[in-house]
C-alpha positions in Angstrom: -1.5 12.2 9.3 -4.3 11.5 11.2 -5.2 8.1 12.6 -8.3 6.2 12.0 -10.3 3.4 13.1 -9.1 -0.1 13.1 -11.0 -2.4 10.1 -9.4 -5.8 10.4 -7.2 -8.6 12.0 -5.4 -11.2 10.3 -3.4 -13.9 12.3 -1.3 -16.5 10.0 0.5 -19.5 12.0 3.8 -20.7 11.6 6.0 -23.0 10.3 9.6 -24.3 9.9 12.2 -21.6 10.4 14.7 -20.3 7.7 18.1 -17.9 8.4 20.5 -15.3 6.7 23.2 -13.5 7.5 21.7 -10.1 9.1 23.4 -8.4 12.1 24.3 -12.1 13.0 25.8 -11.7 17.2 23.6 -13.9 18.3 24.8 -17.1 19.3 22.7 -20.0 17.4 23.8 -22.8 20.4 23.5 -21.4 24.3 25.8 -21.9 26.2 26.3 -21.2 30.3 28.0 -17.8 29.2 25.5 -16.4 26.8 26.7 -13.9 23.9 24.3 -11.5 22.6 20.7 -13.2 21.0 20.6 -16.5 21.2 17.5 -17.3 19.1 16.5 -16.0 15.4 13.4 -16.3 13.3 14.2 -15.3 10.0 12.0 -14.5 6.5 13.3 -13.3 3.5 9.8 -13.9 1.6 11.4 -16.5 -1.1 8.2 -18.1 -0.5 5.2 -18.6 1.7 6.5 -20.8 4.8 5.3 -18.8 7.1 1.4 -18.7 5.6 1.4 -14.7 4.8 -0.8 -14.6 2.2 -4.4 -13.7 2.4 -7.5 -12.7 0.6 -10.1 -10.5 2.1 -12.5 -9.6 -1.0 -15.0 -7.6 1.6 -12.8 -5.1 3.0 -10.5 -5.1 -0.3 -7.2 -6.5 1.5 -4.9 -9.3 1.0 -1.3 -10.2 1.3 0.6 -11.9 -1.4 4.4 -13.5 -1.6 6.2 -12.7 -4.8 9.2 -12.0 -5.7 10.8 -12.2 -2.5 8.6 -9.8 -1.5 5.3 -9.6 0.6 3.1 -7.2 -1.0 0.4 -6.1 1.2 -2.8 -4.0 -0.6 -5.6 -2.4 1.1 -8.4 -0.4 -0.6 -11.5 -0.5 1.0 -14.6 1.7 0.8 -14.2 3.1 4.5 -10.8 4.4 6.7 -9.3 2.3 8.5 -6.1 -0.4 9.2 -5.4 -3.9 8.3 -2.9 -6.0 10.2 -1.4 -9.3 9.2 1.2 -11.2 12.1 2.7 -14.5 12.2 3.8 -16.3 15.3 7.6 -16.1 15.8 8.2 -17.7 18.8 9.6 -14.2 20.3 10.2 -14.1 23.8 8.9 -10.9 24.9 10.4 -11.2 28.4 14.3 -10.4 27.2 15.6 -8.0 25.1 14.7 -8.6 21.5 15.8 -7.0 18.0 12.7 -6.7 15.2 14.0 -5.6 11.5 12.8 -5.1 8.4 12.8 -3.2 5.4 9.3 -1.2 4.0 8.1 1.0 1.4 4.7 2.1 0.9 2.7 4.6 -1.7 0.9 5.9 1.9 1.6 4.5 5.3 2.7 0.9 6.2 3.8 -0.3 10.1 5.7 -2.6 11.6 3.7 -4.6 14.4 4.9 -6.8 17.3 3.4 -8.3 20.5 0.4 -9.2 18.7 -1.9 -12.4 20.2 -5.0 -13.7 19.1 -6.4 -10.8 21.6 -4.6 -8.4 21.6 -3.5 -6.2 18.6 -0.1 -5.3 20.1 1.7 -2.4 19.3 2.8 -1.0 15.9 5.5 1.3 14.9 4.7 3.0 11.4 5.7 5.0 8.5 4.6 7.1 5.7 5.7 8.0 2.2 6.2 11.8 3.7 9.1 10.7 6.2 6.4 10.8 9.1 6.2 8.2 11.8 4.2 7.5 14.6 4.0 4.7 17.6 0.4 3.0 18.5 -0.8 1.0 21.2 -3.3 -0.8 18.9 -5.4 -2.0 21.7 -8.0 -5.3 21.1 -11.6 -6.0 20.6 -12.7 -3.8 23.7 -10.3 -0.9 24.1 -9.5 1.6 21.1 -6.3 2.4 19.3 -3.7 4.6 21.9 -1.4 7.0 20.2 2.1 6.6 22.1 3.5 8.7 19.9 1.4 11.3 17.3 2.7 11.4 13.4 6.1 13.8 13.3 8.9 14.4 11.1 12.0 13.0 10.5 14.9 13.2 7.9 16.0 9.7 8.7 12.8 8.1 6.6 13.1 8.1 3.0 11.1 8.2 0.2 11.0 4.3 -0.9 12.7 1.6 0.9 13.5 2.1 4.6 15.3 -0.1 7.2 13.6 0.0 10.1 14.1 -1.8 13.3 12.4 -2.2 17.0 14.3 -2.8 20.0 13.6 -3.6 23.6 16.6 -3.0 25.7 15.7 -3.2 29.1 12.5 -1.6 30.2 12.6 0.7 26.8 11.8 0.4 23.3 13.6 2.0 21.1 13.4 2.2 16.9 15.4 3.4 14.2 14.8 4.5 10.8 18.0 3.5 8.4 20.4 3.2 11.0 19.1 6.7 12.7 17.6 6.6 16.3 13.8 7.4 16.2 13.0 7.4 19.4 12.8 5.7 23.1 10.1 4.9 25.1 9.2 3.1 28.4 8.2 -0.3 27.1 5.0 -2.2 27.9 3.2 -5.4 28.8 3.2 -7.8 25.6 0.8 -10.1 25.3 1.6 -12.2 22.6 4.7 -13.3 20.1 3.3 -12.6 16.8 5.0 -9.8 14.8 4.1 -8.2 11.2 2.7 -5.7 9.1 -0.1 -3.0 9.7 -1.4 -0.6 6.8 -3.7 2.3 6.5 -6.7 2.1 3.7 -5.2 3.3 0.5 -1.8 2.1 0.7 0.0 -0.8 -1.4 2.8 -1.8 0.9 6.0 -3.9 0.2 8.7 -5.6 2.6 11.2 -8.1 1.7 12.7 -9.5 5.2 11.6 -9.8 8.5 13.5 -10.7 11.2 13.4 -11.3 15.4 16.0 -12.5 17.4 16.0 -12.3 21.5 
């Protein structure tokens, strides 16, 4: 699948926090002996608390909550990407844990380390069992493929688990439980984390969550 040029941006703030019961080691009260993550952000898309939703009527994107879904649509006249990312309050300094589940009819991406300048890095997938790793650069430096579009049998046509580590000074994702890949990790520059998809694609998730 070849990669095109990014279209858009869209930054949403945040608000109160929620929680469920996913992977849950971390330990919700620190202590002087920490246990595994000690801080969560949490959305199960039940509603809009966290200011998702979008219209962008020129570039024919927008991002709706229904359903307990997020529904993310973009159809515009040229190639390109759309992003939307929320702030989480993700400490990109320690290890951290970023998962969701995705489906797309074309290719949707999970993004993290996004700031108001910088576009962060995104982690996608297509409806072919493809993936592929981007630095997605900012305003003044282009997209930088990390890793270029390759098979695997771990992605799955419809829903798909997917999750984005940083354990040490590597990142490393998974695909329904199935190692991806690893890679040296990177200077973040900011603690939003979302959703990125290519033009033509109508994209679904239906939790998000980051603990570190």
């Amino acid at each position: 699948m070849k990669r095109l040029l990014l279209i858009g941006l869209i930054f949403a703030g945040v608000t109160t926090l929620t929680s469920c019961v996913k992977n849950e080691y971390y330990n919700t009260t620190p202590n002087t002996t920490p246990v595994g993550y000690q801080n969560i952000f949490d959305d199960n898309f039940d509603y809009d608390s966290h200011n998702w939703s979008f219209t962008d009527a020129y570039n024919n994107a927008s991002v709706r909550i229904t359903g307990g879904q997020l529904k993310y649509v973009y159809n515009p006249s040229n190639d390109g990407t759309n992003t939307v990312a929320v702030n989480t309050g993700l400490n990109t300094n320690y290890n951290f844990l970023i998962q969701t589940r995705m489906q797309s009819n074309n290719a949707m991406g999970l993004v993290w380390g996004v700031s108001n300048n910088d576009y962060g890095f995104s982690l996608f997938i297509d409806d072919q069992g493809y993936f592929a790793v981007y630095k997605e650069g900012n305003a003044n430096t282009a997209v930088k493929t990390l890793i270029d579009w390759q098979y695997n049998s771990a992605i799955v046509a419809g829903w798909n688990n997917i999750e984005l580590e940083q354990q040490g000074d590597y990142w490393i994702g998974y695909a329904n439980g199935k190692k991806l890949f690893e890679i040296a990790a990177q200077n973040l520059y900011g603690s939003k984390v979302g959703y990125i998809v290519m033009a033509g694609t109508t994209g679904y998730a239906d939790y998000l969550t980051v603990q570190w």
